[in-house]
Phi, psi and omega in degrees: 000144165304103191311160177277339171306315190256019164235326169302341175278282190325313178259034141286344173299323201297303199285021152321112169302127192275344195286357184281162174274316181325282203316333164289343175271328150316314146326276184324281222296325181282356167301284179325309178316307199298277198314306185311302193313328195261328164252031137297328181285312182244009214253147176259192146257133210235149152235140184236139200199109200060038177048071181210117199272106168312159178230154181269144157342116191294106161336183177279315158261060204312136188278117178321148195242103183248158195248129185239148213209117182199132174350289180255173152284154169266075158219155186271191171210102156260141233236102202306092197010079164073354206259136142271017160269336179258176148229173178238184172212137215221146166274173191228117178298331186283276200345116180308300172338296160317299190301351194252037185282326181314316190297340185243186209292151170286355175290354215275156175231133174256147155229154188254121300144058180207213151222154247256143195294081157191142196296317173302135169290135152263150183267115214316328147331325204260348197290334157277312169311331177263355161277355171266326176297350183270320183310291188311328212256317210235326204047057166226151196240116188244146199242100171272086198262155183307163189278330167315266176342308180288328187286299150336309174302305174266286202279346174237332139305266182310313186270330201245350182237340198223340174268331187279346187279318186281002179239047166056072167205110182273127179272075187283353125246193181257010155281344184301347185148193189259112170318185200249129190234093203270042184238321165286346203281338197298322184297326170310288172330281203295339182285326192300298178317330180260019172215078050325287175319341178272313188309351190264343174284348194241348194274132170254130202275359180288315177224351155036077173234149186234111162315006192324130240207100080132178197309325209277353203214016184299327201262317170301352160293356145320288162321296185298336219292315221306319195267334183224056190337328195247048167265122191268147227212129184215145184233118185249106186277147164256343196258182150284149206236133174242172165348141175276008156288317177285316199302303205288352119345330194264120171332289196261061169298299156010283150295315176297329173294294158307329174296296176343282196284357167254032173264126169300331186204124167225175206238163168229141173288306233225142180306321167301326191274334181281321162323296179304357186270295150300319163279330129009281187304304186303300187259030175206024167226315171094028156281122187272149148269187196167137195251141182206124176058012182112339190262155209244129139245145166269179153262111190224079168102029202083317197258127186306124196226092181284142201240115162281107173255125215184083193264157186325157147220195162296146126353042192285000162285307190294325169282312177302347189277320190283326177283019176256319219294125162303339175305315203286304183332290207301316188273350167268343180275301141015284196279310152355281175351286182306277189298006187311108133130003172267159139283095186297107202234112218244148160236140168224131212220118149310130168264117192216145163343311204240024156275000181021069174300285191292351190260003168277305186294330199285314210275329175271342167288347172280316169280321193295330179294347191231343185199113185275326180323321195277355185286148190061017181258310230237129163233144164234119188282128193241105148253144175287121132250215219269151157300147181278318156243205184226183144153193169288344168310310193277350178292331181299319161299337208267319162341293188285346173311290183316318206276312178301328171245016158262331159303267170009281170314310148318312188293310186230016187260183203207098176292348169299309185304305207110346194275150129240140218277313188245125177216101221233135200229103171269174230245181339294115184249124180304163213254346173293265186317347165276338182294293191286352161287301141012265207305337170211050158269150184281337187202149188211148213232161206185097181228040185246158201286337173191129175209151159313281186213321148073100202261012193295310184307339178267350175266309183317266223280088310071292167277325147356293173305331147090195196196164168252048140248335126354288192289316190324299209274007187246357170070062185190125171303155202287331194302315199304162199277123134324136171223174192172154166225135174251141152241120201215132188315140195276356190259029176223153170001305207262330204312312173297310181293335153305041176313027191217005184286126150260146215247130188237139128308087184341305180321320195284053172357308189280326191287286173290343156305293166303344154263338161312318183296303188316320187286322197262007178237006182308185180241148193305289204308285157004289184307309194288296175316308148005263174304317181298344198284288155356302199259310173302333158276331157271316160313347187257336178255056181273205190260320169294333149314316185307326164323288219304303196301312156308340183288301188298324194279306175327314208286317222278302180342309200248057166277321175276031168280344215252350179250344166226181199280148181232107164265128210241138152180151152113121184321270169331296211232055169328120173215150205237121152282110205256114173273154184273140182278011179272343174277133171223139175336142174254134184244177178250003139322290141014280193252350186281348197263314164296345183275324138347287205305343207246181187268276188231127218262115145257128180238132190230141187221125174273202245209304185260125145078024202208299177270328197223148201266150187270014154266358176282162197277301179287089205288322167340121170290123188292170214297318192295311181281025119287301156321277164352288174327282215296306193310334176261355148293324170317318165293122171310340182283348190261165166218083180308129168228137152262117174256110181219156166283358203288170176250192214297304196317295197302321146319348183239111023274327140340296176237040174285012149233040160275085155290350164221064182227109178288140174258138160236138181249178185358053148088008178133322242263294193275145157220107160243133153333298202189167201280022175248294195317156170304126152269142176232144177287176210253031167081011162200173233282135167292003175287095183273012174239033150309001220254319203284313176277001191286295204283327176296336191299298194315323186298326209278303226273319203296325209281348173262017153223139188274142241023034196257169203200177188226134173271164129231135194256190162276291187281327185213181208244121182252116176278073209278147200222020233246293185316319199317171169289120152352290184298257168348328195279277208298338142305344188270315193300330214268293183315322168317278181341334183279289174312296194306306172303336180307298195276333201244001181338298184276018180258170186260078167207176189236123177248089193281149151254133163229215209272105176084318182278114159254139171235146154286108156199180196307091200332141170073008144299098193189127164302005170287315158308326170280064165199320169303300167303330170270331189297333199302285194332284198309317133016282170321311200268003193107324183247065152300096178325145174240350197222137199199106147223142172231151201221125148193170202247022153222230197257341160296314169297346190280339153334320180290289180321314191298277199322343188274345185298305230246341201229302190300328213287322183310316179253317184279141205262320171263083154226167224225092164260090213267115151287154152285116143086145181271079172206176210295132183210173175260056172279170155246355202192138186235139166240134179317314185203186185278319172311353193238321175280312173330302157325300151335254171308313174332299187302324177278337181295337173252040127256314153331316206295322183276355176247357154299316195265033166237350197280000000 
């Protein structure tokens, strides 16, 4: 791994002023050290042949490989005396995508996937040569996107549609931001699609891992899951993730949310981005989660798609190294100097929309307005850095910036003195000038109105914590306690992890001003505590822990990739099914040759979505699934059951002109043979009257959400919430769910969740008991089933299936356990639709049909 000593250099080399010459040859030289030192370390062997990329021949013991995936490279692109035909290429050290190389095993070999930081078009002539030199020199792989493309892509989707969407600003007109454009959404696509195509050049999806990196990428893992089903694939959002009022605006929400979820692993700063993230998923996917062992997972077709929470941190070799630097001492002892008898209050900023520059300038023209003491006391140092796009929105911010801290300044500032209230420094400022500004502020302000996570507070205290050519030069003994004051918007990121933090509502003008005041009357001991507090968590949470812990997690994610069949289907809405690999389609080839083959037959069919389609209006069975019924009834060998949850009465007038066709109702409880027979319960106490304080809780839970209703069965009691608001119906289903175990603890009953439902009912119900109670009985009579097919379509059926596992296969030599629709189930064999079981029996009934008329 790369020491923090020798990256704390390099980029105090990189902050040099390039235009002196010494210094550019300083530059140059620790860049070659720096670049020799990482491939030596790192560097393969590559061949290239017909521009088609070799990978070298894999050792005995092959070094795990992770592929990191990003808008840009952590690389510079400087440009070879002046000519813009060469180039040099430099690492750019500040980059997270670099640093979080530290966090993973030194055996790992990284590779980069993105496109290269420059202002020059390069030109399609230049581009395979500087992709081999980046291959060779860097292990970085560059996505040379057209330039139309790319400015739709970036500058028109991401930046201008989709960072105003997540940071909650609905372009409900069009001064309001830029509206959904589906000619940048077409560019999103395709770019997402040409840096897929690059990862395949590098990727071996066998042993792998793969990384994706922050909103500008949401759709490629789509793409690899498409080309490579067992590719293990982890995704880390940098942005804010919003609400699910705002997020369901956006025209392809859908697609995007599936690019997501064909992700193994995805990461978050903060609990709040990821809730919003899961309520999405429930209500505009109709996917539930679930916390197991501390880990948050969906279910999205079988495969287990796990929520990381975790926000980024520093660099902390990278900053100590620059505050040991004697450059840094001098310019902070300078800068002392400059500020001697002020209170320093330092901001540092993107100029971006949602950084609340101005509502900060606002809150100190309100404290200088409020306390004459502090005019000529208080400076607040503003650096700017450059906006990441362009247009008029940022000609506007920047307008009002000015226009605000030139009142500000005319107001209370003192031109004989010299003094000003606002002192605003625009960008790019080396990170050596920023270190130093650090260092001798009293406090530092983070006021923006809505950010991801924003580490400026975590770089302030970090320099705070000082170095001793630091303290030398700030006059403060090595021994003495640190101080700091942070003050930062409950709306970013980084704010739940700072506990030492005060934490403001931008919005509030007056609020932050008073606490700005507050930060400046603190008391040392305050302060100190503050800061300690502070700092233990970010020296202990840097960004190689944040790796490592994405790394581990990921590794933990895909572990079951290697135990099921993974199937892709569907255009639009692309999705990887994860399968048992034994599972297959039931054909009647298959089965007709055992069915042939046996004595005596149990057939068990459930009812809703298995006979009958679950959308139809008329739930009744038709002439044709009678005639059926009855026709497969008719073989002496068979023995028909409808296993449904519905109850007895309505099953017994349905299929009353099925005379030997067995019912089992409400899910096992009630069973009759044939329609002369008796129903009988399933052996356990008939005592109901749990039922009675069960429908008042219920009755309580219906009338406070609105659409939601009470089932009441002969056994048991349901609370169906499936109208209800998404959210709200499953909070209330947690809470019922809570109250009813609470109230029935001494009763012989079971309180269940299902897909919408909490139901009541008797302990040792289940259609899994009903299978277990006919195989015993026929046992019992002498007519020991040899042939067993069950056919059902939900959560209730799986039940079946288990039992059929654990119980049938030892004795019954032929069986057959079907789900509807291709998806993970503990079935062997699945059919497309109740139009395909229908097919089914049909085939087997005119095979009795054809061995009866040979007897």
């Amino acid at each position: 791994m790369l020491s923090r000593s020798c990256l704390g250099l390099l980029n105090h080399q990189l902050s040099l002023n390039n235009n002196n010459d010494d210094d550019y040859e300083n530059i140059n030289t620790v860049q070659q050290q720096f670049i020799t030192t990482l491939n030596q370390q790192q560097q393969p062997n590559f061949q290239h042949s017909n521009n088609v990329l070799s990978l070298p021949s894999s050792p005995i013991s092959r070094k795990q490989r992770m592929i990191i995936v990003s808008n840009q490279l952590p690389i510079r692109v400087v440009s070879s005396s002046h000519n813009d035909e060469n180039f040099k290429f430099e690492w750019d050290v500040d980059s997270i995508t670099f640093q979080l190389k530290e966090g993973l095993s030194s055996d790992s070999e990284v590779f980069y996937v993105g496109s290269l930081k420059t202002q020059i078009e390069i030109e399609p002539s230049q581009q395979e040569e500087i992709a081999k030199i980046l291959l060779h020199e860097f292990r970085c792989v560059p996505t040379f996107l057209p330039s139309e493309i790319h400015s739709g892509f970036y500058h028109g989707f991401c930046k201008h549609y989709l960072w105003p969407l997540f940071h909650y600003m609905v372009p409900v007109t069009k001064s309001q931001g830029a509206r959904f454009d589906d000619s940048q959404w077409r560019a999103y696509v395709t770019a997402n699609r040409i840096f897929a195509d690059k990862v395949r050049e590098v990727l071996n999806a066998d042993e792998d891992y793969v990384w994706v990196h922050d909103y500008h990428l949401m759709i490629l893992p789509t793409y690899l899951r498409k080309r490579f089903p067992k590719v293990k694939l982890g995704f880390f959002l940098h942005n804010t993730f919003p609400t699910s009022e705002i997020y369901r605006t956006i025209p392809v929400r859908e697609d995007i949310l599936r690019g997501l979820l064909n992700c193994d692993l995805i990461g978050f700063h903060t609990f709040d981005y990821a809730r919003h993230f899961l309520s999405c998923c429930g209500r505009m996917l109709g996917l539930d989660y679930e916390s197991k062992r501390g880990y948050i997972g969906l279910d999205y077709f079988g495969r287990n798609v796990t929520i990381k929470i975790l926000p980024v941190g520093i660099h902390m070799g990278l900053l100590e190294s620059v505050l040991s630097l004697s450059d840094t001492a001098k310019r902070v002892k300078e800068l002392k100097e400059e500020y001697e008898g002020k209170d320093v209050i330092l901001g540092v900023d993107d100029m971006d929309l949602f950084k609340g520059i101005g509502l900060k300038f606002l809150a100190l023209g309100k404290l200088l307005e409020d306390n004459e003491k502090l005019r000529g006391q208080v400076v607040l140092v503003q650096i700017l850095n450059q906006a990441r796009s362009s247009g008029k929105d940022i000609q506007d911010l920047k307008f009002e910036i000015e226009a605000i801290a030139k009142e500000v300044n005319n107001e209370y500032g003192d031109e004989q003195s010299g003094y000003r209230p606002i002192v605003c420094i625009n960008g790019p400022v080396s990170t050596q000038e920023k270190v130093a500004y650090y260092a001798i502020s009293e406090c530092c302000i983070v006021n923006a109105v809505r950010d991801g996570m924003n580490l400026m507070p975590y770089e302030y205290t970090v320099c705070r914590q000082g170095s001793a050519k630091l303290d030398k030069a700030l006059e403060v003994e090595n021994d003495e306690a640190k101080k700091s004051v942070i003050i930062v918007s409950e709306f970013i990121g980084c704010s739940p992890s700072l506990s030492g933090a005060i934490r403001v509502n931008p919005w509030n003008i007056d609020d932050v001003s008073e606490k700005i005041n507050s930060a400046l009357k603190m008391t040392d001991s305050e302060k100190q505590l503050r800061h300690k507090k502070n700092y233990k968590y970010i020296s202990s949470h840097d960004v190689a822990y944040w790796a490592k812990s994405f790394d581990q997690d990921l590794e933990r994610a895909c572990r079951e990739h290697y135990l099921k069949v993974y199937v892709g289907f569907g255009l639009d809405h692309f999705r990887i099914i994860a399968l048992d690999p034994s599972f297959k389609k039931l054909c009647l080839d298959d089965i007709v040759p055992a069915y042939r083959d046996t004595k005596s037959r149990l057939i068990l069919l459930d009812y809703d979505g298995t006979m009958m389609p679950q959308g139809s209006t008329n739930k009744a069975p038709s002439s044709v699934v009678i005639n059926l019924l009855n026709s497969l009834c008719s073989d002496p060998k068979n023995k028909v059951f409808i296993v449904s949850g519905r109850g007895r009465v309505c099953l017994s007038d349905w299929f009353s002109p099925c005379d030997k066709l067995g019912l089992s109702a409400e899910h096992g409880y009630f069973t009759r043979w044939s329609k002369d027979s008796h129903w009988t319960t399933c052996r356990l106490a008939s005592d109901f009257d749990w039922k009675i304080n069960v429908e008042k809780v219920m009755s309580l839970y219906t009338e406070a959400t609105d659409g939601s209703f009470i089932e009441e069965k002969e056994s048991a009691m349901v609370w169906q919430h499936q109208e209800a608001d998404p959210d709200f119906g499953l909070w209330q289903a947690k809470e019922l769910l809570v109250h009813l175990e609470s109230m029935l603890a001494n009763d012989p009953v079971v309180v269940k969740r299902g897909q919408h439902i909490v139901e009541v009912k008797p302990q040792g119900v289940s259609k899994g008991k009903v299978v277990e109670e006919l195989i015993s009985t026929m046992r019992n009579e002498g007519k020991s089933p040899d042939f067993l097919l069950c056919i059902g379509d939900d959560r209730s059926d799986e039940d079946m299936f288990e039992s059929i596992a654990n119980l049938a296969l030892s004795t019954i030599s032929q069986v057959f356990a079907c789900t509807i629709g291709f998806k993970p189930s503990r079935a062997k064999y699945y059919l497309d639709d109740t139009g395909h079981v229908i097919n089914l029996l049909e085939g087997l009934a005119a095979t009795s049909a054809a061995d009866l008329s040979t007897v």
